[in-house]
C-alpha positions in Angstrom: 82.7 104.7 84.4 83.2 101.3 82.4 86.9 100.9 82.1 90.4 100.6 82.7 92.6 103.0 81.2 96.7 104.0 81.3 97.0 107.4 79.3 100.0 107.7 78.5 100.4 111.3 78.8 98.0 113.3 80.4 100.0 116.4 79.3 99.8 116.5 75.9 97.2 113.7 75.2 93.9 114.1 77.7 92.7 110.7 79.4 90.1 108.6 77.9 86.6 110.4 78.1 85.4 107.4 80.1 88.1 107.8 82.4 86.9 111.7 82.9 89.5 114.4 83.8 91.7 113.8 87.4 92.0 117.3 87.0 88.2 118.3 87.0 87.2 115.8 89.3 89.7 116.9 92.0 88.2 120.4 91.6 84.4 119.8 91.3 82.9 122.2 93.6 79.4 120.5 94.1 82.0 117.6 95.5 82.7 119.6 98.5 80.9 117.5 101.0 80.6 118.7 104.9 83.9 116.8 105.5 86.0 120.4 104.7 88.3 119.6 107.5 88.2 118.6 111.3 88.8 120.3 114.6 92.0 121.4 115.3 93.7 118.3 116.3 96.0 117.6 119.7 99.1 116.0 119.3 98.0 112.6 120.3 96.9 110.2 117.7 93.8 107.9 119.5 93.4 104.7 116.9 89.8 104.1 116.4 87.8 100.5 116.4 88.8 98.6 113.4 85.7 99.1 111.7 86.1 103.2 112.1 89.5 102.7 110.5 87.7 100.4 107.4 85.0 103.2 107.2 87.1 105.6 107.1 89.3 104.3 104.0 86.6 104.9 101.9 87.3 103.2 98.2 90.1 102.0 99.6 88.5 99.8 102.5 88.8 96.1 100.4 92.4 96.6 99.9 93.9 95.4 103.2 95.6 91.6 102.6 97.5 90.0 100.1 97.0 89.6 96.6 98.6 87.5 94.2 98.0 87.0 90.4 100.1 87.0 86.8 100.9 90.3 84.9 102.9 91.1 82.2 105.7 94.2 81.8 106.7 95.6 78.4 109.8 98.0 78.7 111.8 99.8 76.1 115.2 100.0 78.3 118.2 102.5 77.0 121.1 100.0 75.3 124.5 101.7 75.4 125.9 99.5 72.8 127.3 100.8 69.7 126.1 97.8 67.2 122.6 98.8 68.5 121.6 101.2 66.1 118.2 102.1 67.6 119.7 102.3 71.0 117.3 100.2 73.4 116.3 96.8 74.5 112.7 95.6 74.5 112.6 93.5 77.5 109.2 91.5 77.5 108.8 89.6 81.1 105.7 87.0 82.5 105.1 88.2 85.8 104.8 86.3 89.2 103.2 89.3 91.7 102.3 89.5 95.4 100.6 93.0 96.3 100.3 93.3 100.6 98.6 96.3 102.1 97.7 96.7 105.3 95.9 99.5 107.0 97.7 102.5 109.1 95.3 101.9 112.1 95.4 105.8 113.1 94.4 109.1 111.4 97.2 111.3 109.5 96.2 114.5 110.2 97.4 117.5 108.0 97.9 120.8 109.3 95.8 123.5 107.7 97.5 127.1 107.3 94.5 128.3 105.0 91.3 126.0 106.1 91.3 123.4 109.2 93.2 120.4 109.7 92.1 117.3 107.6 92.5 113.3 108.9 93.2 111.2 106.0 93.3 107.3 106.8 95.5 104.9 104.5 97.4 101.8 103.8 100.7 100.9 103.6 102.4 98.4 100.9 104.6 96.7 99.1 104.7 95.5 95.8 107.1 92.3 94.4 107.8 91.1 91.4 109.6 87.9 90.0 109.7 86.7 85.9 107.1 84.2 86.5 109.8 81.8 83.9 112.8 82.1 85.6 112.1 83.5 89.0 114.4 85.9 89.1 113.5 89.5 90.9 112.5 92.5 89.3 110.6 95.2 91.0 109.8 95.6 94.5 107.6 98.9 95.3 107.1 100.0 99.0 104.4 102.5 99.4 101.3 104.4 100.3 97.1 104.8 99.1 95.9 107.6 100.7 91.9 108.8 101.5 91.6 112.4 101.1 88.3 114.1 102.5 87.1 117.1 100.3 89.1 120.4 100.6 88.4 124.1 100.6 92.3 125.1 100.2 92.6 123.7 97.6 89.0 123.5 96.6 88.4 119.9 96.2 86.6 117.2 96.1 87.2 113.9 97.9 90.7 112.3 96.0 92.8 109.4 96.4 96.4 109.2 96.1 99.2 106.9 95.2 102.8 107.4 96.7 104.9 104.6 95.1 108.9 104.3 95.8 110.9 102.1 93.2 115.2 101.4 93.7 116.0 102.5 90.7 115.7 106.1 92.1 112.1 107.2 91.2 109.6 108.1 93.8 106.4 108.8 92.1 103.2 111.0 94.4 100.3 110.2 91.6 96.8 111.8 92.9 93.4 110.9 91.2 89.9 109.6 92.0 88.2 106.7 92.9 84.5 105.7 91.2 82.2 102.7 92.0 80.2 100.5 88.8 77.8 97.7 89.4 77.8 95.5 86.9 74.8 93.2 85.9 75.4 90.6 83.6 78.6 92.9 81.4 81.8 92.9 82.1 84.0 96.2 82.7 85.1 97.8 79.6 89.0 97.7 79.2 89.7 99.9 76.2 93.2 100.0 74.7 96.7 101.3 75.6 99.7 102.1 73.9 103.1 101.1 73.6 104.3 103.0 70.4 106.8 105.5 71.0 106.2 109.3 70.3 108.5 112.3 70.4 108.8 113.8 73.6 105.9 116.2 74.6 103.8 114.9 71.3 100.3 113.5 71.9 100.1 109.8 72.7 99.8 108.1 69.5 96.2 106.8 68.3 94.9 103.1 69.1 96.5 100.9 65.8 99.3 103.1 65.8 102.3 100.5 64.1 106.0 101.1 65.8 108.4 102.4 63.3 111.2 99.8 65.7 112.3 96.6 64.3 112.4 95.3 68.0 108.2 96.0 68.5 107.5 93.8 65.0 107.0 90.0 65.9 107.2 89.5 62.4 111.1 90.5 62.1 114.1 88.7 63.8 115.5 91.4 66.3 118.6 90.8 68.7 117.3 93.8 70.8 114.0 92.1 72.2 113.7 89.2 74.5 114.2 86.0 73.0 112.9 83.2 73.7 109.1 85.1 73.8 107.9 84.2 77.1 104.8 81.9 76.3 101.6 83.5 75.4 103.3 86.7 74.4 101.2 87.4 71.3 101.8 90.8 68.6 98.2 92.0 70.3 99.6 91.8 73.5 102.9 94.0 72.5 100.5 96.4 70.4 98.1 96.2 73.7 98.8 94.5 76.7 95.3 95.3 77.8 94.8 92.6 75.8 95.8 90.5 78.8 93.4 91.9 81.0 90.4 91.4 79.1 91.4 87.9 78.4 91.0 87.2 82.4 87.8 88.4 82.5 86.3 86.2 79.9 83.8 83.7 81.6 83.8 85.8 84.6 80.9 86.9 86.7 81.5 90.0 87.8 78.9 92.5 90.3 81.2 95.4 91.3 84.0 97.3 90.5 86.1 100.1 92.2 88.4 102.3 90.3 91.5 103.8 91.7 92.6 106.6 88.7 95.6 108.2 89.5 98.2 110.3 87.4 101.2 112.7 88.0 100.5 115.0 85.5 97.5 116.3 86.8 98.6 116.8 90.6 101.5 115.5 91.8 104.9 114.1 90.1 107.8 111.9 90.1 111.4 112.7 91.7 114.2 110.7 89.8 117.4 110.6 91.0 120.1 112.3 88.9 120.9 109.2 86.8 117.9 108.4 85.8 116.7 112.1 85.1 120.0 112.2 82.9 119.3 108.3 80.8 116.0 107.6 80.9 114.2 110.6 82.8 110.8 109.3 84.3 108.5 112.4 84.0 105.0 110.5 84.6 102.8 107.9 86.1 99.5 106.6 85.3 97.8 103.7 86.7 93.6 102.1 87.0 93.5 99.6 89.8 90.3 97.7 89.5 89.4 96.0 92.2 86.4 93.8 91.7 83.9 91.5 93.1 83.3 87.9 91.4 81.2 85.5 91.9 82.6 81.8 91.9 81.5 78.9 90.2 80.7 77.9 93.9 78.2 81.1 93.9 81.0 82.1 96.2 82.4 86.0 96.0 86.0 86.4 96.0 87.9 89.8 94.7 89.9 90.2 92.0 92.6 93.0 91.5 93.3 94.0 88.1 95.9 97.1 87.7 97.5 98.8 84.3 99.9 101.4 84.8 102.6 103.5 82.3 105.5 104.9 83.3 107.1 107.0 80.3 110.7 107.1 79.8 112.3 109.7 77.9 115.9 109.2 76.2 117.3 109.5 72.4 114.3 112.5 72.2 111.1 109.8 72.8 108.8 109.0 75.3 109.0 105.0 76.0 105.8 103.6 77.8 106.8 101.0 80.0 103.1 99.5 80.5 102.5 97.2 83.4 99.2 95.1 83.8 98.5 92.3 86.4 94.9 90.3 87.5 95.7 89.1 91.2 93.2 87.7 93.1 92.9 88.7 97.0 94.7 85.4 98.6 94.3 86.2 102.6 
């Protein structure tokens, strides 16, 4: 695997063939390692060395710290306003971000009713997000990565999975795969993502795709899109914000990559509360976190942390992708 991707919707639109199928990857018999489950487990939860525990998360073992970085959010959000004729906002925001996870130092172990227990090992945490312009707050996420060991009931292969909670009402339990790349002397293909609207339950529209909306054109004078354009904020970059992401890797040197691919369509799905289900219902999630090992101009390795995600929002008949992207760097 080569690349970050954010399919928009799984459902009718299948994820980029470099990104495989969730789906087929969760089910892959010849996946189904001799990890099928564990020993019927006592009630008492013994926590293992610190090493076990980093063993145990598997891909998700260089994740425990902080990370900090830039990103970028582009959201079409519903505008209840009469003199807006095409009934939303595009709010364009430079973002500040500070990622900390930190490992649950004990097996979760999961009851089986059809195969034995499994122990899963994970990390907790929490997501914040300022306007990196003004400072001013706009998303905090608390929540969970989870190591799953292969399954027989369900048959499976090993998975990961993402359980994100956000105060606007939506809790989100996105399950996918994880996959490791060296990379020698290339960097990590990032290929594009969209942010054209589509009719609800239509296929995500093709790369190059050109939004019918005023709002999308930087070319045309619109009331109903963030003005000033925070700086940097290019017509690529609303067509792809991708875009963003490649641009940090430029001049990089880059060994190693693990991908984190999760989506709700697949297995999994998001619970809105009844506001938003009624104004802007929130059906999916997809997200690629990248996390990466660069080498310094020092000859130094540090780790990067480069993340695109899409949340759809459906309202006025269309699916919105609100498309997130960051590249944080693992600060302590």
């Amino acid at each position: 695997m080569t690349t970050i991707d954010t399919p928009a919707d799984p459902l009718s639109h299948p994820p980029h063939p470099s990104l495989g199928d969730p789906t087929a990857a969760l089910l892959q018999p010849a996946q189904i390692g001799p990890l099928q489950g564990v020993p019927r487990q006592s009630g008492y939860r013994a926590v293992p060395r610190q090493r076990t525990v980093s063993e145990e998360l598997g891909p998700l073992q260089d994740l425990p710290g902080i990370w900090e970085g830039p990103g970028f959010s582009l959201i079409a959000r519903p505008d209840f306003d009469a003199d807006n004729p095409d009934g939303f906002f595009l709010q364009l925001n430079l973002l500040r971000e500070t990622i900390e996870f930190t490992s649950i130092g004990s097996p979760v172990f999961n009851r089986g009713s059809l195969q034995s227990d499994i122990a899963m090992f994970g990390v907790t945490y929490l997501h914040r997000v300022t306007d990196a312009i003004t400072g001013e707050a706009l998303h905090i996420e608390p929540g969970l990565w989870l190591n799953i060991p292969p399954t027989t009931q369900p048959q499976s292969g090993p998975s990961v999975a993402r359980l994100a909670t956000v105060p606007h009402g939506n809790s989100a339990c996105a399950v996918g795969f994880a996959e490791e790349e060296d990379l020698q002397d290339r960097l990590p293909t990032i290929p594009p993502v969209n942010t054209v609207p589509f009719p609800v339950g239509a296929s995500t529209p093709p790369p190059g795709t050109i939004s019918p909306f005023p709002a999308y054109d930087l070319a045309q004078e619109s009331p109903f899109r963030t003005s000033p354009l925070p700086p940097n904020i290019t017509q690529a970059v609303i067509d792809d914000p991708n875009t963003l992401l490649r641009a940090a890797l430029r001049g990089l040197d880059i060994q190693h990559v693990t991908r984190l691919i999760t989506n709700t369509p697949a297995v999994g799905g998001v619970a809105n509360i009844p506001f938003i289900t009624a104004n802007a219902d929130n059906p999916t999630l997809n997200s690629v976190f990248g996390i990466q090992y660069v080498t310094g101009p020092s000859g130094r390795e540090y780790m990067q942390l480069q993340y695109a995600q899409t949340a759809l929002l459906n309202f006025r008949g269309l699916s919105w992708p609100h498309v997130t992207v960051g590249t944080l760097v693992k600060a302590f």
